[in-house]
C-alpha positions as CSV (number, residue, x, y, z in Angstrom):
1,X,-31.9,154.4,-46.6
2,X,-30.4,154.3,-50.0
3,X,-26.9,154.4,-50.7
4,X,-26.2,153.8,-54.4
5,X,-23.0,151.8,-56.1
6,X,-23.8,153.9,-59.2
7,X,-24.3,157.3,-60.4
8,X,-24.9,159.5,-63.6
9,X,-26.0,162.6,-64.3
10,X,-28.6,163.8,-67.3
11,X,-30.5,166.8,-68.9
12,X,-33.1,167.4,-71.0
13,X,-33.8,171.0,-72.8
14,X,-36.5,172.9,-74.5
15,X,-36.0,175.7,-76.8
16,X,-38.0,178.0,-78.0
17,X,-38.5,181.5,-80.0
18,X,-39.0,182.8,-76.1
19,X,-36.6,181.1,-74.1
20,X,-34.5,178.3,-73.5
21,X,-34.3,175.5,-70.7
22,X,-31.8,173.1,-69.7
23,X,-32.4,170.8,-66.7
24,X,-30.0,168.4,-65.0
25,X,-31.1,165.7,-62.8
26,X,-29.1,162.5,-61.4
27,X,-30.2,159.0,-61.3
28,X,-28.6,156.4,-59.1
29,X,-28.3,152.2,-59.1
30,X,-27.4,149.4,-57.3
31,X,-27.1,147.4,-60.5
32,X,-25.3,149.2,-63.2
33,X,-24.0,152.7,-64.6
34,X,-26.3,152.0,-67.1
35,X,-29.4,151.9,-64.8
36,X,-28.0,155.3,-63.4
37,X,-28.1,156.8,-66.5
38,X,-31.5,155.9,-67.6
39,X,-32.7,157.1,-64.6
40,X,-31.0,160.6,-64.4
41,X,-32.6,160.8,-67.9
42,X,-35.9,160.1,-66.9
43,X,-36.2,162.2,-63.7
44,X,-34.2,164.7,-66.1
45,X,-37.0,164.8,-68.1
46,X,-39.9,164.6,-65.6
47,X,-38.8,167.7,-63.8
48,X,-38.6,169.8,-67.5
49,X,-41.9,168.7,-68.0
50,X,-43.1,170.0,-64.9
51,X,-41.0,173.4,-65.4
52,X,-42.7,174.0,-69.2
53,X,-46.4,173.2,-67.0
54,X,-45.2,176.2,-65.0
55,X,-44.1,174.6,-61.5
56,X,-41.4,175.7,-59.9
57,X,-38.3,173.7,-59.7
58,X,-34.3,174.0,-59.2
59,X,-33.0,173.5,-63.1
60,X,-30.1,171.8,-61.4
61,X,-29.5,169.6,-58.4
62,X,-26.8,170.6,-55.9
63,X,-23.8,168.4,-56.7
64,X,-23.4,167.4,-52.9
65,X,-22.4,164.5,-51.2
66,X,-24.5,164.0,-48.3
67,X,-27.9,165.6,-46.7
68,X,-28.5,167.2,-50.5
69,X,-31.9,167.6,-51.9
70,X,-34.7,165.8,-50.2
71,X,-35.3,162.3,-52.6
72,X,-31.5,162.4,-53.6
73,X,-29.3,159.4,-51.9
74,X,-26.5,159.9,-49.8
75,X,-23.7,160.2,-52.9
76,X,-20.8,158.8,-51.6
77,X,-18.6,155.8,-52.7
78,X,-19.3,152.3,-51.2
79,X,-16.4,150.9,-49.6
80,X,-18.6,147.5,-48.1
81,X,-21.5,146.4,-47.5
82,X,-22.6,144.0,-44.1
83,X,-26.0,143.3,-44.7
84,X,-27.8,146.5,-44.5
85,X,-24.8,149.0,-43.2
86,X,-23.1,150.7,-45.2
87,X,-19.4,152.0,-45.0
88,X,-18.9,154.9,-47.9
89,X,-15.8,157.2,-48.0
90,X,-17.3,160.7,-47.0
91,X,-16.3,164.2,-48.7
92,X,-13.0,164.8,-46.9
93,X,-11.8,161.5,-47.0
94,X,-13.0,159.7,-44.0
95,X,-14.6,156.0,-43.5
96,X,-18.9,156.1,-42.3
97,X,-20.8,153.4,-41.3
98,X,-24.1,154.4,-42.4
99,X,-26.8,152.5,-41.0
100,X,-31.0,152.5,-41.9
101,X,-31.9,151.1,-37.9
102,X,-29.3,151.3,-35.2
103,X,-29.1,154.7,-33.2
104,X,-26.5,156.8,-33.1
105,X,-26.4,160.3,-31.9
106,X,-23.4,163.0,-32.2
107,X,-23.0,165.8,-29.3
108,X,-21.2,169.0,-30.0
109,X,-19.2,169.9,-27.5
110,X,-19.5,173.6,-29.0
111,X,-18.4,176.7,-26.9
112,X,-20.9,177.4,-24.0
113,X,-23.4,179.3,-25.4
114,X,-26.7,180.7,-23.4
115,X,-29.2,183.3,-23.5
116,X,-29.8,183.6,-20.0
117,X,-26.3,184.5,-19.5
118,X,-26.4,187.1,-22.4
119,X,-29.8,188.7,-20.7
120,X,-27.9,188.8,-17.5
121,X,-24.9,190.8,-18.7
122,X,-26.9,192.7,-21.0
123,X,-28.8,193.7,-17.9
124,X,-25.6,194.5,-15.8
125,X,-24.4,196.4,-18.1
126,X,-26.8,198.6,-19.0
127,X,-27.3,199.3,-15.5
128,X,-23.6,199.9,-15.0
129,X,-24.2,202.4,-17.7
130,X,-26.9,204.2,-16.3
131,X,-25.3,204.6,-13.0
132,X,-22.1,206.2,-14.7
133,X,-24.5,207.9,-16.6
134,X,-25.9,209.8,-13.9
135,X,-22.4,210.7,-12.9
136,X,-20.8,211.8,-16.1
137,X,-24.1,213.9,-17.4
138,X,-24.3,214.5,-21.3
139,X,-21.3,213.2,-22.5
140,X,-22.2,209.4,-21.6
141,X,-23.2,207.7,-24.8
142,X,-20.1,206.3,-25.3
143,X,-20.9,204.3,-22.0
144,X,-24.0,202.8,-23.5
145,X,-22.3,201.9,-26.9
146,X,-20.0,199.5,-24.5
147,X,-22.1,198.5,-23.3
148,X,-24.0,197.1,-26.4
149,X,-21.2,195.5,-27.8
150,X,-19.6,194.1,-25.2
151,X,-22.6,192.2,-23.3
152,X,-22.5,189.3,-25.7
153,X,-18.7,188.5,-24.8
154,X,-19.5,189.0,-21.3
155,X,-22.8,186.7,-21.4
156,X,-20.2,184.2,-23.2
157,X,-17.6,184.5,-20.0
158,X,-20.2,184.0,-18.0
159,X,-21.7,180.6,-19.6
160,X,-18.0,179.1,-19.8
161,X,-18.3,179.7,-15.7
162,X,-21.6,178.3,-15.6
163,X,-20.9,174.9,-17.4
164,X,-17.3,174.7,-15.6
165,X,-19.2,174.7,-12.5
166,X,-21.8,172.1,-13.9
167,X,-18.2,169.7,-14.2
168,X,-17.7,170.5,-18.2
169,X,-19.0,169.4,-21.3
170,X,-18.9,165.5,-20.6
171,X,-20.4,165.6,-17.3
172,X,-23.2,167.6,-18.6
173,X,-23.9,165.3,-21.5
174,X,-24.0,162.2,-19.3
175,X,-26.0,163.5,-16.7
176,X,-28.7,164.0,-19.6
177,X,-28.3,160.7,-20.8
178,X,-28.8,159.3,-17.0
179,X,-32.1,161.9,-16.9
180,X,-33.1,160.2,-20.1
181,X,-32.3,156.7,-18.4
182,X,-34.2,157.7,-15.8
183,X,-37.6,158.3,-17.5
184,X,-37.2,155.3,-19.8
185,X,-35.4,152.5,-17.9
186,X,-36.1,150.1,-20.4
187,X,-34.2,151.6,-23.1
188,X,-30.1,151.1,-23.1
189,X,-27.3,153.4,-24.1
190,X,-23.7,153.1,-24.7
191,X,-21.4,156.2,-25.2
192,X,-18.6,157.0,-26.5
193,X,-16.1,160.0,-26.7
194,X,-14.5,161.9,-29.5
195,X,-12.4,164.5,-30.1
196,X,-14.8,167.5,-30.1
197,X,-17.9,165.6,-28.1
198,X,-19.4,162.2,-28.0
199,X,-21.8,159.6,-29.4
200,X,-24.5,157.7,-28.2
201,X,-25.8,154.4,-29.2
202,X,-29.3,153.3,-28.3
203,X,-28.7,149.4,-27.9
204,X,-31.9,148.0,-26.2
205,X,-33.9,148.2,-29.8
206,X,-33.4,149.5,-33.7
207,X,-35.4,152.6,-34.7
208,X,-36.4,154.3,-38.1
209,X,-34.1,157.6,-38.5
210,X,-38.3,159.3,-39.0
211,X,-39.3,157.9,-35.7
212,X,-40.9,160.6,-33.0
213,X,-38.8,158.8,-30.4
214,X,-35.9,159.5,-32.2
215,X,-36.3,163.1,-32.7
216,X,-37.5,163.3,-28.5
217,X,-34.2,161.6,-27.9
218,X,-32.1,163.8,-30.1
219,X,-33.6,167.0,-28.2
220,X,-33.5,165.1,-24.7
221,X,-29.1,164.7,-24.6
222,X,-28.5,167.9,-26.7
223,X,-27.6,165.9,-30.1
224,X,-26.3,168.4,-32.9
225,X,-29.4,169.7,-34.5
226,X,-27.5,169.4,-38.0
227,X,-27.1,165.5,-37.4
228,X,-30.4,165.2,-36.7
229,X,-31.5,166.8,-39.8
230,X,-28.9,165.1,-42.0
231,X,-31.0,161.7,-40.4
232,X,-34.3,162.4,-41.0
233,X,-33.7,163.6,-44.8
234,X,-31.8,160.8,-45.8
235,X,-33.3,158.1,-43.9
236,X,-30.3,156.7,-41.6
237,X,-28.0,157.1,-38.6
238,X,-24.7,157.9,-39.2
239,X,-21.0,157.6,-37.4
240,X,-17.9,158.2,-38.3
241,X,-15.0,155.4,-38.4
242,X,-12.0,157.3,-39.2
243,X,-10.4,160.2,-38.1
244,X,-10.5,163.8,-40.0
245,X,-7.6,164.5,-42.3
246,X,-6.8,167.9,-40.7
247,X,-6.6,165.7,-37.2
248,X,-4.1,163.6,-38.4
249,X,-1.5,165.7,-39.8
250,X,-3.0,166.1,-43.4
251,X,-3.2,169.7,-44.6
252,X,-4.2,169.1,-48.0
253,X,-8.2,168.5,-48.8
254,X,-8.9,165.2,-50.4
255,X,-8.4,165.8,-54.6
256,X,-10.1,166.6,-56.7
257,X,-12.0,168.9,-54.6
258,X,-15.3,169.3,-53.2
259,X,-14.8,165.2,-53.0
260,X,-18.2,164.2,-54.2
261,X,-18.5,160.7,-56.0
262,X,-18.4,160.0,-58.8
263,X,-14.9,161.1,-59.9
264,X,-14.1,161.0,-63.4
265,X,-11.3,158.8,-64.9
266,X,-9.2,161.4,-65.6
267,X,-9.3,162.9,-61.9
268,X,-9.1,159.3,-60.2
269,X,-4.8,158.9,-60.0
270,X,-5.1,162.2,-57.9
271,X,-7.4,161.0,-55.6
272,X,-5.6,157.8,-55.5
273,X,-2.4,159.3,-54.5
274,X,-4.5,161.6,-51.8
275,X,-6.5,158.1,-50.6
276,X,-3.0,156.4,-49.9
277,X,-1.5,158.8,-47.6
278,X,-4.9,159.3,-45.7
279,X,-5.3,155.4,-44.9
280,X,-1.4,154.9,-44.5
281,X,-2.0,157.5,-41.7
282,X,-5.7,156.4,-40.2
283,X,-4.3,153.4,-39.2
284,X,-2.3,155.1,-36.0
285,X,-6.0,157.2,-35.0
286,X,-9.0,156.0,-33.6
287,X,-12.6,157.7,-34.4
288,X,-14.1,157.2,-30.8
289,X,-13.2,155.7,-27.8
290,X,-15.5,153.7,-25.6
291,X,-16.9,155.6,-22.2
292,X,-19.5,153.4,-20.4
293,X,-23.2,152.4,-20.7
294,X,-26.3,153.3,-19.0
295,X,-29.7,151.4,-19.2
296,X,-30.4,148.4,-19.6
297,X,-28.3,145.4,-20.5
298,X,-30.3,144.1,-22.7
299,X,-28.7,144.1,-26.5
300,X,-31.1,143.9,-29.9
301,X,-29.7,141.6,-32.0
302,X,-29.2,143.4,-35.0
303,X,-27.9,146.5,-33.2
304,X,-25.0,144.0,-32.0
305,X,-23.9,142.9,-35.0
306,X,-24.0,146.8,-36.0
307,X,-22.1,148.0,-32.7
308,X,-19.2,145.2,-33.0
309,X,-18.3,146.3,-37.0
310,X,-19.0,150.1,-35.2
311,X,-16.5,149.2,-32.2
312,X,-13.6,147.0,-34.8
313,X,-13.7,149.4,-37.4
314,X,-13.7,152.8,-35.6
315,X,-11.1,151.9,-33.1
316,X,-13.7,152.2,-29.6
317,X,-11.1,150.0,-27.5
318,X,-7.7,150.5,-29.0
319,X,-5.6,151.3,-26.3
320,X,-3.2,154.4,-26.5
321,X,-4.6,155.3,-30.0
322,X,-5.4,159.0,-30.1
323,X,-8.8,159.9,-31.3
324,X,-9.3,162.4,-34.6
């Protein structure tokens, strides 16, 4: 995991009778801007190289914050550093701890989606349709149209009564996390809910975000496949310590938008002013609030250290505080 103090950004251009090239590459430090620079330049340079030898390559790197181009950092701006985690203001304005060995996991508590259910009301209704069909002769094929379009809907209906009847989103997700337990008694888990789902800490050991046990565990309690690729590209877990803007009564994005660090001097008193009325209001939220925990007792010693600045800084056990 790499999560850099510094940034800069570079290009290098050919030109020619035929055609003209201009690529743009970043470079990144943890010493100086100076560093950054030299790098983007170099890399800047590397890639047009490798363009005039005829590979293929993006002339410019998506300017993105997080889970960008495979071999660019997470580019976000450091808040603190304790030891290896690392908190970093995210693209809407929100506190992460971002950490290179302690395993966390987000669940989605999306609507119920399933494609059993959709086969099954696809089925019903193409068989109501050729019952009627039967009935009402030539003039049916407005029955099968309906029929068509409205068996996703239906198949929809019907999972929302299937996972109602299963006792709801949590219940589900914690039954999978006892399965898990089940299977592997020697690992422990603590979980925690937030507003749209919850998150799971693996305490017993740490793990590297690559790990084949990691991705088994992702599949095995349903963790939001986009989490799990943002991990494995940039190398670390992640979890959110502060609530959404949006949650907390804040309809304006963070400025200037998209939000991506570095911002230039210029542009910095705006995002001041927005920074002051997001933290004067974060205070009152809490990110996550602590469930239970399944496995067993058993704590690593680094992933405590990790789960207590996790617990502090995200509000787990402030009473009354409501989550965002």
């Amino acid at each position: 995991m790499i999560v850099p103090d510094f940034w800069a950004q570079a290009s290098a251009r050919h030109r020619d009778r035929k055609r003209q090239i201009t690529v743009r590459r970043f470079g990144w430090s943890n010493e100086s801007e100076a560093d950054a620079r030299a790098m983007a330049q170099q890399r800047a340079d590397e890639a047009l190289a490798q363009i005039l030898q005829g590979k293929s390559l993006q002339r410019r790197e998506p300017v993105r914050a997080y889970n960008g181009a495979d071999g660019v950092p997470i580019r976000e701006e450091v808040l603190a550093r304790h030891g290896e985690q690392v908190i970093t203001r995210n693209s809407y304005g929100a506190h992460c701890l971002n950490s290179p060995d302690t395993l966390f996991a987000d669940i989605d508590f999306d609507p119920p989606r399933s494609r059993a259910c959709n086969l099954i009301a696809l089925a019903l209704l193409m068989s109501a349709a050729f019952v009627a069909s039967q009935t009402i002769g030539s003039n049916s094929w407005p029955l099968w149209i309906v029929a068509a379009i409205a068996f996703v809907p239906l198949g929809r209906a019907m999972a929302r009564v299937v996972n109602r009847y299963r006792g709801g989103h949590e219940t589900i997700a914690v039954a999978r996390m006892r399965s898990f337990i089940a299977r592997h008694p020697d690992w422990g888990l603590r979980y925690y809910r937030t507003p749209a789902g919850m998150r799971v800490v693996a305490t017993h050991s740490t793990f590297s975000p690559r790990d084949d046990v990691v991705a088994k565990f992702f599949a095995a309690i349903g963790t939001d496949p986009r989490y799990a690729r943002m991990c494995a590209h940039q190398h670390c877990f992640r979890a959110r310590l502060t609530g959404k803007p949006w949650r907390m009564g804040i309809d304006r994005h963070v400025r200037p938008r998209p939000g991506v660090w570095p911002v230039s001097d210029e542009k910095r008193p705006v995002r001041d002013a927005w920074i002051r009325e997001y933290e004067a209001k974060a205070g009152g939220f809490a990110a996550c609030r602590f469930e239970g925990s399944l496995g067993t007792t058993r704590v690593h010693p680094d992933v405590r250290v990790t789960l207590e600045l996790h617990d502090r800084l995200a509000g787990a056990k402030r009473k009354g505080a409501p989550l965002a």
